[in-house]
N, C-alpha and C positions, 0 to 999 in steps of 0.2 A: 973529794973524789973517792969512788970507792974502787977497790982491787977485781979482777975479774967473776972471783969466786962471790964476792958479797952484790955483784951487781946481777948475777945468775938468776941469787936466790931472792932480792930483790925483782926482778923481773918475773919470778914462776908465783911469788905473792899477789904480784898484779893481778896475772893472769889467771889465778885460782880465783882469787877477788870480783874479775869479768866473772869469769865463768857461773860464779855461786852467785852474782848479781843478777843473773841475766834466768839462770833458775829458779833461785825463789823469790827474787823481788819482782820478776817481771818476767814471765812465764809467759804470756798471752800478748805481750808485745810480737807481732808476727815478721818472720825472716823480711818478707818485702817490705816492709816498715822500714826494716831496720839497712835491709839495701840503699833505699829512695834517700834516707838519710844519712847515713855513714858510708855507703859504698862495700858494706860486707854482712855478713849475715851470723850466724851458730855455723852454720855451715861451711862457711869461708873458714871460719875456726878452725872445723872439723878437719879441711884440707890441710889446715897450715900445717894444725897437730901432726899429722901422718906425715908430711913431709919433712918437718923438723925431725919425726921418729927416726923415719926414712934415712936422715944424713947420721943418725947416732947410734945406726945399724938394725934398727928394731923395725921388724915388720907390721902393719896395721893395713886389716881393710877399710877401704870405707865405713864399712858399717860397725867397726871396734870405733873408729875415732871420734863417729858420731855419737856412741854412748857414752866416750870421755864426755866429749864436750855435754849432750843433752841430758848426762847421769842416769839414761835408760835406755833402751831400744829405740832408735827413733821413729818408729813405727808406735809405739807407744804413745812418748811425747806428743805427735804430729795427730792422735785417734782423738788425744785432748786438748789440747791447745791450738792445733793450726787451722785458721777459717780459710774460706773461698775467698781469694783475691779480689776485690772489687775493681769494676771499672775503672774506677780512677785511680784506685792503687797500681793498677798495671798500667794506665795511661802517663802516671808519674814514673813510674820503673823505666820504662822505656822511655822518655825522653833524661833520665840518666843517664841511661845508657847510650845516647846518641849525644849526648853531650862529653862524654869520657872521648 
């Protein structure tokens, strides 16, 4: 078992660990993808980040937390990596979402 401080820094490894996976391993895996299957996206991330900030008194807009997570503007990111949804990729999102 580990003490509260080593489980912290354990946990922010992970999450560095996502986050640098999800950027240079697999970049063009796209959010609805990653929705339809996991139920969250870079962007759910984005939210948590800011909300996590949020209780640790540190303010973040949206669009700071998103370049935590996407390591650039994500307007950036989204100019190069993110495609048109297809049909079915939305026809699968939505019956997610109707199944939650």
């Amino acid at each position: 078992m580990t003490d509260s401080t080593s489980s912290t820094e354990i946990e922010a490894a992970v999450f560095r660990r996502l986050r640098n996976h999800l950027l240079q391993r697999e970049p063009d895996v796209q959010n609805i993808e990653l929705m339809i299957l996991a139920g969250f996206c870079r962007n759910c991330l984005a939210d948590w980040y800011r909300e996590a900030a949020a209780e640790q008194g540190v303010a973040l807009n949206r669009e700071q937390a998103r370049e935590v997570i996407y390591g650039e503007p994500f307007a950036d990111w989204k100019a190069r990596h993110q495609r048109e949804a297809t049909p079915e990729q939305i026809a699968a999102f939505q019956a997610r979402k109707n199944a939650d």
